[in-house]
N, C-alpha and C positions, 0 to 999 in steps of 0.2 A: 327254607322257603315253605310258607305252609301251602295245603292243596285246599282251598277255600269251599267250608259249606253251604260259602253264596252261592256256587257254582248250579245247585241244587232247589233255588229259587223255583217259585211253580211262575208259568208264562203268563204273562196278563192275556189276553183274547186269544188263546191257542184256537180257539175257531169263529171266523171273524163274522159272526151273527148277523150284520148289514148287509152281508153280499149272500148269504143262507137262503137261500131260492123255495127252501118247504118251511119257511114262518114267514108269518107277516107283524109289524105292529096293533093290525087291526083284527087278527085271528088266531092269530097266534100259532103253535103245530097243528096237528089232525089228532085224534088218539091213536092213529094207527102207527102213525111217525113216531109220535112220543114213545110206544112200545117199542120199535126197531130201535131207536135208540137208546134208551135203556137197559135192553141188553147188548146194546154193542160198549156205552160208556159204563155201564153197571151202574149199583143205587148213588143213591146223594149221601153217603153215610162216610165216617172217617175210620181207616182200620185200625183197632184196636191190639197192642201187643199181645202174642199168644203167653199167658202164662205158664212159667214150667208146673209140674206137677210135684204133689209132694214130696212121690217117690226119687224123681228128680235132684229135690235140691237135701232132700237127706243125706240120699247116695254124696253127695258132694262133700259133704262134714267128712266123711272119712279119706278122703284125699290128701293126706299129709303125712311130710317126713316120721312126724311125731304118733298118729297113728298106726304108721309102719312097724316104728322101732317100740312101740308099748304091745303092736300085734307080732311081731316077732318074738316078744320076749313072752309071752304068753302061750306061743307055741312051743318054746323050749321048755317051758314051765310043766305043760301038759304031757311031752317029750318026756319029763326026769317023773312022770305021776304025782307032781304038786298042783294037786288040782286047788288048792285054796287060792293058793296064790294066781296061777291060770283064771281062775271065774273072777278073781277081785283087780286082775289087771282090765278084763274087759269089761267089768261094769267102769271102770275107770272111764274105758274107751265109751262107751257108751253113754253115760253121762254129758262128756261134753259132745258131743255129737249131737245129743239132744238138744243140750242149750243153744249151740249153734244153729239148729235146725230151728226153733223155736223165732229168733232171733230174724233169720234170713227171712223164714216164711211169710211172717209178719210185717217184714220193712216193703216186701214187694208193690211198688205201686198201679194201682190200674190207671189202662189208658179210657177207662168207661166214663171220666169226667170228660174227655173230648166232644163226646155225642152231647150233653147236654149242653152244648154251647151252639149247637143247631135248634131251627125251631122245628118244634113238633107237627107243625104244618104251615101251608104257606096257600098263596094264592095266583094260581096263574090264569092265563089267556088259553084254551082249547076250544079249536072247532069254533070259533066266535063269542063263546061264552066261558066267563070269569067262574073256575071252580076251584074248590078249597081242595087240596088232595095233600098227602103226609110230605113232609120235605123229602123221605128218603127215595119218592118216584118224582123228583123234578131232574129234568135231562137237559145237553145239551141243546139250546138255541130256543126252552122255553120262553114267553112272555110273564116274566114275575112282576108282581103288583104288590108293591108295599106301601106303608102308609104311618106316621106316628105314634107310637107304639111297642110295634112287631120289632121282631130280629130278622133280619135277612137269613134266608134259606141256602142261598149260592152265589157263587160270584156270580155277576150279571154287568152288562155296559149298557146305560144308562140311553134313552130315546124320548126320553117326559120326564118331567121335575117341576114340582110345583114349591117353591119354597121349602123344599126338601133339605135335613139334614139330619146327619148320621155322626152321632158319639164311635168313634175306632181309636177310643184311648186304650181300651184293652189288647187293639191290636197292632198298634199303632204307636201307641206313646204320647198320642197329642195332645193335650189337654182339652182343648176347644172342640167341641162339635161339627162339624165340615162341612160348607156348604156345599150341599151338588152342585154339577152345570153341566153344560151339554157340549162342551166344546170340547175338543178331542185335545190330550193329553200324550206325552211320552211314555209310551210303554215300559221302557226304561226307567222314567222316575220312581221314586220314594212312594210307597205306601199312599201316605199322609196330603201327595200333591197327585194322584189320580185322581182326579175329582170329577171325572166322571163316570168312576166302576164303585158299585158296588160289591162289597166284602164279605161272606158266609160269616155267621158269626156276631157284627156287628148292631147295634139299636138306633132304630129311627125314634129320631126327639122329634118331628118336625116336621111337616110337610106330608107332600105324597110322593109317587113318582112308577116308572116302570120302565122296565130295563129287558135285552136278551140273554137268560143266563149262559155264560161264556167259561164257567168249571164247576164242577160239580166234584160231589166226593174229594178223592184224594189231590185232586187237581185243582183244588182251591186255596187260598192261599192260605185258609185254616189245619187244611191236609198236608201242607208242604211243613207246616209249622209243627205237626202231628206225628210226619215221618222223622225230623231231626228231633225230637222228643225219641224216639226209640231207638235213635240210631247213636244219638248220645249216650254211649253205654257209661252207667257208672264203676269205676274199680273201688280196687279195695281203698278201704281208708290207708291214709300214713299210719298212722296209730296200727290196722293190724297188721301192714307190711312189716313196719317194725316187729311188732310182739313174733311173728312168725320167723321173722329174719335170727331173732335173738333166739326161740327156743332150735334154731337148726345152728343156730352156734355152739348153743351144748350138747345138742347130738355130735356134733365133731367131733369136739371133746371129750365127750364119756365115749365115742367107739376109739377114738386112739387112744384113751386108757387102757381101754378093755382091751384091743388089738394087742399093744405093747403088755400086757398083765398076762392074757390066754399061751401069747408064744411063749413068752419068757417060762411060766409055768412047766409048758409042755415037754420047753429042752431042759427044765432042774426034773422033768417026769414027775409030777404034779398031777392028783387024780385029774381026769376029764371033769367028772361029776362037779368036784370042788370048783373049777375053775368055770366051768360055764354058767356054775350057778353063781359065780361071782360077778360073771359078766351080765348075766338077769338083772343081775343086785346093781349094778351102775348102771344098765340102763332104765331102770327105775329112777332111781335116783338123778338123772340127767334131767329128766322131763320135768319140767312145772306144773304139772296136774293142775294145782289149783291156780296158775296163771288167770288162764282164762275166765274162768270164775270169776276172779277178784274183779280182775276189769272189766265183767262184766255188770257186777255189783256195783263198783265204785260207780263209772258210766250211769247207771239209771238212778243212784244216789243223786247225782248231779242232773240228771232228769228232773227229777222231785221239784230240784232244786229253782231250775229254772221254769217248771211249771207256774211255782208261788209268783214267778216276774209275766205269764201268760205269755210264754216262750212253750210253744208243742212240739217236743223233739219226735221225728217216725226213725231214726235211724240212730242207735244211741253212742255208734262212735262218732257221729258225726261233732257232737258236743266238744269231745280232743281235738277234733278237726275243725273246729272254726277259732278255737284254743290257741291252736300254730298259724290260724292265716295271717298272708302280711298282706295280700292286697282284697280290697272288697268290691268288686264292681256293683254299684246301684244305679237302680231304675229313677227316673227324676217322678217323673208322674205318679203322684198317692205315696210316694216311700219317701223321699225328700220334702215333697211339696202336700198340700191339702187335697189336692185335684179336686177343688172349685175356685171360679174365678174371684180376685179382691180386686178391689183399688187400689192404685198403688199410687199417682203420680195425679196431679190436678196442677193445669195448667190455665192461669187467671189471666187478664190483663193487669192483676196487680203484682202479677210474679209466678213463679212454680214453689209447689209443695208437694211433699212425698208425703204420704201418708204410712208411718210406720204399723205392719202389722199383728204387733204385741201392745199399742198406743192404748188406753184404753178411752181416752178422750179425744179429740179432735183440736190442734190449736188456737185457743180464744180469738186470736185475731181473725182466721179463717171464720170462726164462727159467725165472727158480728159486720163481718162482706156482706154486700148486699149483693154484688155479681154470685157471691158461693151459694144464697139462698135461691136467687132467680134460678142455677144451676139443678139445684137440688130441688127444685120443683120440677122441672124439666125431666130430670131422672125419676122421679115419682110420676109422674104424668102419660108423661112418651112411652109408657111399659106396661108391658100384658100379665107379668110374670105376678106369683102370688109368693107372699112369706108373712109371714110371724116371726115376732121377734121374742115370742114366750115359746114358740118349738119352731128354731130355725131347719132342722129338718123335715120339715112338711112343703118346704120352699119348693115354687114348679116352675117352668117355664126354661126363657133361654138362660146361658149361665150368666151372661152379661146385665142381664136384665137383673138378678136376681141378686148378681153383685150390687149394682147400685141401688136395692132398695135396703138390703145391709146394712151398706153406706150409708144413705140417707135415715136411719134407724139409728146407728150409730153415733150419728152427728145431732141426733135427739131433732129431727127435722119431723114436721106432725103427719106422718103419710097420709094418714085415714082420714084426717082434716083436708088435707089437700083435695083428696077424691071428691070429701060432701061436700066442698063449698066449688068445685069445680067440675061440675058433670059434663061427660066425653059426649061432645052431638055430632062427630063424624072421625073416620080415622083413615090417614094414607098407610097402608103396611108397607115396610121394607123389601125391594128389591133387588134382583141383580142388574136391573140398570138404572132405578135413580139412587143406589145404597144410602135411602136415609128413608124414617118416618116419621111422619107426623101425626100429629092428636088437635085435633080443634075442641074446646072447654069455654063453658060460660067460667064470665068472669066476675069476682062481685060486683063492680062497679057498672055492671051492663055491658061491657065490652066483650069481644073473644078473643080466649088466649090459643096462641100455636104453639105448642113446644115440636121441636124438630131436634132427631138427634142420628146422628149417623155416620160413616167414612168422614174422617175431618176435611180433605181439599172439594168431596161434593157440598156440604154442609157449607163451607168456606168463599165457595163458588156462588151459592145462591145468599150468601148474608151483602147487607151493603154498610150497615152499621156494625159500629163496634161499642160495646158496652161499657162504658166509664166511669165510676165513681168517683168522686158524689154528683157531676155533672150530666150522669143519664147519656142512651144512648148518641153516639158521633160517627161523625162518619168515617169509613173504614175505608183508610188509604191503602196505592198498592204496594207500602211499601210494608204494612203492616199485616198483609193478606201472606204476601211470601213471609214474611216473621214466622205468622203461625202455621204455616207448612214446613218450614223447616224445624220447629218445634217437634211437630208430628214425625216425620221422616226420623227425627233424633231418638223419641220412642220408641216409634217402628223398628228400630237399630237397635237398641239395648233391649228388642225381645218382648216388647209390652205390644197386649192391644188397644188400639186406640180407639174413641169413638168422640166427634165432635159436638159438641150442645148449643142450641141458636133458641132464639123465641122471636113472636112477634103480636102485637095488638090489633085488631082490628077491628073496624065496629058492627060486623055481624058476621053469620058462617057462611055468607052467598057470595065470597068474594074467589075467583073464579081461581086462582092459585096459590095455595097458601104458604106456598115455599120462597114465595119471591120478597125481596124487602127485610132479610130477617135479621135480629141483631145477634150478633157473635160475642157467645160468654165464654168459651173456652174449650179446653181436651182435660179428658179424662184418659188415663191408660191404666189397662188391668193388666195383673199375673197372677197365676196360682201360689199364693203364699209357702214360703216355706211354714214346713212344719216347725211347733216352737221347741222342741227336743231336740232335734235336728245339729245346732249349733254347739250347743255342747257334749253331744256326744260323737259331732266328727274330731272336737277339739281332745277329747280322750281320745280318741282311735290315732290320731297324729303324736300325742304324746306317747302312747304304746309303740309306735311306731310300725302303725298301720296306714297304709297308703289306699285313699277311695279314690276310685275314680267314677265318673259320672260316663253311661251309657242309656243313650236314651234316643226313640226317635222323632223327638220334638225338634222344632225349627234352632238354629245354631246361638242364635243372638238371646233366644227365651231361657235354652240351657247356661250359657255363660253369665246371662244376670241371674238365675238361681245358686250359679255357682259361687260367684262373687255374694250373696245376700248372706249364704252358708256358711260362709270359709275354706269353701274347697279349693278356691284358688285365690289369692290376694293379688297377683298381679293382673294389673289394669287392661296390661297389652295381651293378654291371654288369648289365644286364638282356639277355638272347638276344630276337632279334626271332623270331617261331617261323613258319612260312610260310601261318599263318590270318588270319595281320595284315597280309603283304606286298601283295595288291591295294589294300586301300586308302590305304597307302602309294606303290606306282605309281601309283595317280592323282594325287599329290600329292607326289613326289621331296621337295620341299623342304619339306611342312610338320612339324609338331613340332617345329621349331626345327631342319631339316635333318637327323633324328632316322635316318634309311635312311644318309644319306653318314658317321654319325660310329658305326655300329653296328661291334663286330667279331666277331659269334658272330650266327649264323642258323641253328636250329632247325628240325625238322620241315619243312623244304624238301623239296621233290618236282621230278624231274630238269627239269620244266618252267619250275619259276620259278628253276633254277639260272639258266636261260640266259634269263630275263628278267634278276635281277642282274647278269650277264655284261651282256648289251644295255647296262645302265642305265651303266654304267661306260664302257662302249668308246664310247656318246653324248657321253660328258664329257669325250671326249678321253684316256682312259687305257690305256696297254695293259694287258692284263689277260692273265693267266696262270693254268689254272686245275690242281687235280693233283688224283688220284684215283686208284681200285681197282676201283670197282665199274661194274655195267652201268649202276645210276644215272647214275655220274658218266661217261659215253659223250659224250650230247650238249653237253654244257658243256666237255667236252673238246675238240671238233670246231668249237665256237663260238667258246672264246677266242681270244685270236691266237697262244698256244701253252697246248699242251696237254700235260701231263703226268702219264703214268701209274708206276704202283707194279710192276714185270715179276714179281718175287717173287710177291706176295700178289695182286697186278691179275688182272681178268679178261680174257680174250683181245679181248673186246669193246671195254673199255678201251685195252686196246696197240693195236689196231686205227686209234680214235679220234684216236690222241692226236700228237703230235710228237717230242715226246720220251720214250721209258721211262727207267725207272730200275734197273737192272738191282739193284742192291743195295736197293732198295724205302728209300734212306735219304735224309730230306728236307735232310741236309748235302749232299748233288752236288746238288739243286738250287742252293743258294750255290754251289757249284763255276761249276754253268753259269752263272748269274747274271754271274759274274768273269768267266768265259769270253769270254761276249756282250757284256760291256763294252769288255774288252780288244779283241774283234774290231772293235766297233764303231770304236774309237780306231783301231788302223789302217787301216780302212778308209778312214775323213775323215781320216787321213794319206796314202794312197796315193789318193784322189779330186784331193785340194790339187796331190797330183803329177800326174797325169793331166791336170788342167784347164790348170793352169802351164802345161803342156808343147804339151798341144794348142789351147791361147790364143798361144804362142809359133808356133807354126805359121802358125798365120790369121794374125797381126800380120806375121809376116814374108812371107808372100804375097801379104796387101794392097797394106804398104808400098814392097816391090818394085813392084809393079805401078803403084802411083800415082807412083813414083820413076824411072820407067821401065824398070825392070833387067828384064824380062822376066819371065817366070811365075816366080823365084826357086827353085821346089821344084816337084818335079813328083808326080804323083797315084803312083803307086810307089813313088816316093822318101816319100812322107807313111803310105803303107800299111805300107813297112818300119818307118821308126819308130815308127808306132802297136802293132804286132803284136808286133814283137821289141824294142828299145833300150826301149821303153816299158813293155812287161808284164814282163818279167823284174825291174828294180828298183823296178816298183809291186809284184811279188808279194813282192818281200824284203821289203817295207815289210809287207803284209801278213800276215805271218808271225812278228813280231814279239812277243815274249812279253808285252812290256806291264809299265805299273807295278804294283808290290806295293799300291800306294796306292788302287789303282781302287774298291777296296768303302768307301772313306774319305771317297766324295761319295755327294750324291744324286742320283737321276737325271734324263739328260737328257732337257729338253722332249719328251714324242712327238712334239709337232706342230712339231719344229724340223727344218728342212733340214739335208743333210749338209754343203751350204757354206754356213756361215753367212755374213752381212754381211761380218766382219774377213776368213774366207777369200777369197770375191770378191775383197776389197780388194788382197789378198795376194797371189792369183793372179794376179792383172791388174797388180800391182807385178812381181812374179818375171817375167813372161812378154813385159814391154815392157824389162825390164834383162837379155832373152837376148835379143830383136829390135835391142835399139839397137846391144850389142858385135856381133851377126852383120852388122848393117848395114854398119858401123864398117871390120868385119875384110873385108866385100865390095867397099867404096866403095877401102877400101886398095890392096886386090890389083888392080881396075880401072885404078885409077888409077895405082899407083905401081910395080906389077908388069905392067900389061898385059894381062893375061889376056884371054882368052876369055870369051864371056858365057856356053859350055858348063861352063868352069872354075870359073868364079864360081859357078855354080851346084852343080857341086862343094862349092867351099870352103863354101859355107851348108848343104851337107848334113851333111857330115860336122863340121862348127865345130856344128850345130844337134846332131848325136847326141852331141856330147862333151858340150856342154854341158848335155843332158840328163840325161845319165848322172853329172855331178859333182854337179848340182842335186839329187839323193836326200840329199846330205849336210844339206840345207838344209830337211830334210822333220823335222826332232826336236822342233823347235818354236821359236818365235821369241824363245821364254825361254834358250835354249840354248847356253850357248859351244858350239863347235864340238869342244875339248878333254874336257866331259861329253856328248857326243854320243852318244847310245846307239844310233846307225844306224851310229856307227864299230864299235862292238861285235857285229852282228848279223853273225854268217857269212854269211848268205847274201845280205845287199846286195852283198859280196867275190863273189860265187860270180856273182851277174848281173852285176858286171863286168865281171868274167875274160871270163863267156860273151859278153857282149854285145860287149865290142872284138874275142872269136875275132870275131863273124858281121860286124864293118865290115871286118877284114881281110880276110875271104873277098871280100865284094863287089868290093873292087879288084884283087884276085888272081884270082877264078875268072871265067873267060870269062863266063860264062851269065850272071852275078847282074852284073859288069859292063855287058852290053850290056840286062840289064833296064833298071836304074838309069840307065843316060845315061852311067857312071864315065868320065872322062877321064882320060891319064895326065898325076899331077904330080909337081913337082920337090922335094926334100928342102927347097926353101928356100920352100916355101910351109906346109910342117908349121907355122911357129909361128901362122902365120894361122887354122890350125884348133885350136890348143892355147891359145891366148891368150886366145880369150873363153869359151872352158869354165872355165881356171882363173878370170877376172874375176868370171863369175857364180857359183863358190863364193864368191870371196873380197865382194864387193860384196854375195850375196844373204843371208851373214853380219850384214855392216851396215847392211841394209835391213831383217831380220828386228830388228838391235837395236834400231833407231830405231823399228820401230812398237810392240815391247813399252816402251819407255820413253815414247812419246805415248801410249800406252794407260793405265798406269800414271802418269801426267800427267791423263788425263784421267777417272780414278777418283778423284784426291785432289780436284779441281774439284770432281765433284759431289757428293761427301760434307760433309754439313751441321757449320758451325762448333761448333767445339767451347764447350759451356757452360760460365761461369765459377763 
């Protein structure tokens, strides 16, 4: 059962402003009140998380096993007076600490976009007189004054409205602009149906109005949204859970070597010296040094990457992390949909048409209606709003209005002709008690035209004609008046809005009511169109076998026909869970027949129980991805394991939140990233598989030396050059790797799977014992049959272990893989960490300095094959080790696959 962060909702009128005995509507506070309260409720301001300090989050990089066991061995280093090795384990340490630090410091986000979603001043009621003062001194039980324009400063409940309304899609979800009223509301309700508070935060399109502000600051519903942004902490990615999970699996490893190595020594009485500098030597070699690194490189390669697609990563494991997700919650408003209004549906007396919004014409027969022209005059006429159809963005007014001059644009209908041949000589505006308006217009013929458009049953109510082609207005029976209410009702249900269109002639403008007598042309119903990328790129995220679901706090019937237009749900009978149902569903995840886990549209959600869904998912093992625009969707941004925002249409609070923006606001570069983070993920457990190989080959041949008696084999230098350089350079090629076209063509991998699986261990530990046996092999040789040195020998295992390592990349494409389809042959830049990586073994035996680091002895041209012989062996042999396990594997698939029925 979860513990719900609805719980945590801020109160609608925590102080009930109407019964407030020191304000009035007509005076508002005193200045003296306002100051007592001010310090008693403090500023109008939202608080911002403290951020740690530098020192802070440095200290923190060194927090690990793996710093532990590279600072221990550094102290035993300085212990035996190997000070080289001592200073070169803790630049070691210190390097990635930096990167790490670099990396944290960087992704921190500020909570300083919250403030700018307040206005910078406001206007209220004092002492009888209207003064402008900063938002951050407006207090409990002011008289605020807004107007068309402005942002609202505070929550406030509403006492005057004058045709008042307020766009709360950013906070809200709703597409539509909201009308005010004055009639008291459930405190209880949704957001989006208080309609008579005003929201801190939100823009008036519309009207005037003034209200008693009833929260301020943190008690606003912007500040509740403000506090579950910080309280949403984020963890570590999957991706470094893993990487850290895996490098403390080889610390286990190399200390029970080392453990079982130092006793056993001590009871054959084995110097101290020898043996604990042995134990230096494998814990060196345990650690992946250049892990980190790689994936940190690989990671922001893949940044690049998705930068070119206007995908802005702030957090760059997050890119693995949208890579593994399987479920993606999005926002409907601006992320799925346009968020502005279309036409969708016209309903004629000659029938219904949906108006497809990808059409780029309008159906011929519609066109040459004479009812669809009188219509589309109507909607040109009855309307305040302005557009251009040479820059549809410069469009104002309501969004309804604005749609249907679109519309009318669209359908090549002559607006600006309409206007000059039909000038407006009086106008009724829309209200909230006759909901419909009208335009009176000369008419050419000398007559006057009334377009009337508005609620279709008031519209409906006042027509007495019905419009009929080719026979002209008739009269309008009642059995034809219910017809087209029930029409409307059916819109109204599938989530559209509607608005009804009438006209009438008259023969002058003095006719005492121009609503009465009108003839009825039909309904228009609008919806925020889906976006047109939208469809086929939820259609990859299903075939990836990625599950969306839709969370949104728009109305339940406008979500489900978006979802239905998309493909997020096909089935008809589909029901939206709305978020007055979701508590008692969180007490019970699995009852209704598991009725929460199989929903895919969520309704009337409130940013609260966003990130309780989020919770309920990320419990079940899922990673979850959530995307959004608005300040709503902030905390669920912050909550999921990646977060993505809309940078277009998004609000700054949102970009702030989130992981990922989307610069192009297009939910196709999500799919982009998705591939992305796949592809990375794949070479990453490609260049891990190399890492472990490599530095499993290390310990096996340091062990084995040691219990064969050849002396320490490789020395803590010698094991730090390979780690740092011969090792990161053809881990990062690997890395870097474009990946297959095929990746969106599975489903995703387990979250809760390791990046080495079983088969890999199995692999690693196959690859890293067939470079120990030929180094052994190629050591035991030269001892024996050359003579050498045991300084030489230790040579020949150095540089026989870097060739080897460096041919062993070849063996990294997969164990399905000829060597001749090998796509690590194709990658420039495995070629490119070759070249580099033999310059730097050259140099070692060439330059004095890196010489006497290393121990380098000088040898003889006729020991080279000794070092080239088992690097080539382990290409050619780790060829046929990789074939034998993909054909026992594939052996042991047909095994357990049940016999075939006859």
């Amino acid at each position: 059962m979860l513990t719900p962060y609805s719980m945590q909702q801020a109160t609608i009128n925590s102080v009930p402003p109407l019964t407030d005995s020191a304000t009035s509507p007509t005076t508002g506070l005193t200045e003296a009140e306002a100051q007592r309260r001010l310090s008693i409720y403090g500023p109008n301001t939202v608080e911002t998380a403290v951020q740690e300090s530098w020192a802070r989050v440095l200290l923190r990089q060194f927090k690990s096993m793996i710093v532990a066991v590279l600072g221990g061995a550094a102290v035993f280093s300085f212990a035996f007076q190997d000070f080289a090795e001592g200073y070169a384990i803790l630049a070691v340490i210190l390097i990635n600490a930096l990167i790490g630090f670099w990396l944290e410091w960087n992704a921190q986000a500020s909570m300083i976009a919250l403030r700018r979603m307040g206005a910078t001043s406001a206007r209220v009621l004092r002492d009888g007189q209207v003064r402008a003062i900063p938002a951050d001194d407006i207090t409990m039980g002011d008289v605020l004054l807004v107007e068309a324009g402005e942002v609202v400063a505070a929550d406030a409940q509403l006492f005057d409205a004058q045709q008042l309304q307020v766009n709360e899609s950013a906070l809200t979800g709703e597409s539509m602009p909201v009308s005010k009223q004055l009639e008291p509301t459930d405190p209880a309700a949704h957001l989006a149906e208080q309609t008579n508070h005003l929201f801190k935060g939100t823009a008036v399109v519309n009207g005037t109005g003034r209200a008693f502000v009833t929260g301020v600051g943190g008690k606003t519903q912007l500040g509740t949204i403000a506090q579950l942004v910080q309280e949403a902490k984020h963890t570590a990615t999957p991706l470094e859970a893993k990487l850290n999970k895996l490098a403390r699996q080889l610390v286990f490893i190399t200390f029970g070597l080392a453990t079982l190595f130092v006793v056993g020594g001590l009871l054959e009485g084995k110097s101290v010296y020898v043996l604990f500098k042995t134990a230096i030597v494998l814990a060196v070699a345990a650690i992946p040094e250049g892990m980190s690194i790689v994936a940190t490189l690989a990671l922001a390669y893949g940044m690049l990457r998705l930068a070119e697609r206007k995908v802005l990563v702030k957090r760059l494991a997050a890119v693995e992390t949208l890579g593994g997700t399987d479920v993606i919650f999005t926002d409907k408003t601006g992320t799925l949909t346009q968020n502005q209004m279309a036409v969708h549906t016209i309903w004629l007396p000659e029938g219904r048409v949906e108006v497809k919004p990808d059409a780029a014409e309008i159906e011929p027969a519609l066109l040459s209606s004479d009812t669809f022209q009188k219509l589309l005059r109507v909607a040109a006429l009855c309307n305040n709003a302005t557009y251009s159809h040479t820059d549809p963005d410069t469009a104002l007014g309501d969004p309804l209005e604005v749609a249907l001059l679109t519309f009318a644009h669209t359908s090549r209908f002559d607006v600006p002709g309409a206007h000059a041949t039909a000038n407006r000589l009086a106008e009724q505006p829309f209200n909230s008690d006759t909901r419909l308006m009208a335009t009176v217009h000369e008419h050419p013929d000398g007559q006057v035209w009334v377009a009337v458009k508005g609620a279709a049953e008031e519209v409906l109510r006042s027509c007495t004609y019905l419009e009929m082609p080719p026979s002209g207005p008739q009269p309008l029976s009642a059995e034809q008046r219910a017809q087209y209410l029930l029409h409307a009702e059916e819109l109204a249900r599938s989530g559209l809005r509607t608005l009804g269109f009438a006209y009438r002639l008259l023969p002058d403008e003095h006719q005492s009511d121009w609503t009465n007598e009108l003839v009825w042309l039909g309904i228009v119903a609008f919806l925020d169109p889906p976006r047109p990328e939208v469809i086929p790129a939820l259609a990859s995220c299903q075939q990836a076998g990625i599950r969306v679901i839709m969370v949104t706090g728009d109305h339940p019937a406008t979500a489900l026909t978006v979802a239905h237009q998309v493909g997020l749900t096909t089935d008809k009978e589909a029901i939206a869970i709305t978020g007055a149902e979701l508590p008692s569903l969180f007490s019970d995840p699995d009852g209704e027949g598991g009725r929460l886990a199989h929903t895919a549209v969520f309704a009337r959600v409130s940013p609260a129980q966003k990130l309780d869904l989020i919770s309920l998912y990320q419990q079940h093992g899922h990673i979850v991805a959530m995307t959004g625009d608005g300040v709503n969707d902030a905390p669920a941004l912050k909550k999921a394991d990646i977060g993505v925002a809309m940078g277009l249409r998004g609000t700054q609070v949102a970009s702030e939140a989130a992981a990922l923006v989307l610069r192009d606001d297009s939910f196709a570069s999500i799919v982009a990233a998705v591939e992305q983070g796949r592809i990375i993920f794949t070479n990453i457990r490609r260049f891990v598989l190399y890492l472990v190989s490599c530095n499993l080959s290390e310990i096996l041949v340091v062990t084995a030396a040691g219990l064969l008696g050849a002396g320490l084999g490789l020395l803590p230098l010698q094991i730090l050059f390979l780690n740092l350089l011969t090792d990161v350079f053809p881990a990062l090629a690997l890395g870097v790797g474009k990946g297959s076209s095929r990746v969106m063509q599975h489903p995703p991998r387990d979250p809760q799977g390791p990046i080495m699986r079983p088969g890999d261990w199995r692999l690693a530990v196959a690859y890293a014992a067939l470079m120990t046996v030929v180094l052994l092999g190629s050591y035991y040789i030269a001892r024996q049959y050359y003579g050498v040195a045991e300084e030489v020998g230790n040579n020949l295992l150095f540089y026989g272990l870097a060739g080897a390592q460096l041919l062993h990349v070849f063996n990294m494409a997969g164990i399905a893989t000829p060597l001749r389809h090998n796509d690590v042959l194709r990658n420039r830049y495995v070629w490119l960490a070759l070249a580099l990586c033999t310059g730097l073994l050259l140099l070692t035996y060439f330059l004095p300095l890196l010489r006497n680091l290393l121990g380098i002895q000088p040898l003889s041209t006729s020991l080279l094959v000794l070092i080239l012989a088992p690097a080539v062996l382990v290409l050619v042999l780790g060829q046929l080790l990789g074939w034998l396990l993909h054909r026992g594997q594939n052996a042991e698939k047909l095994r357990r696959q049940p016999a075939a029925q006859p």
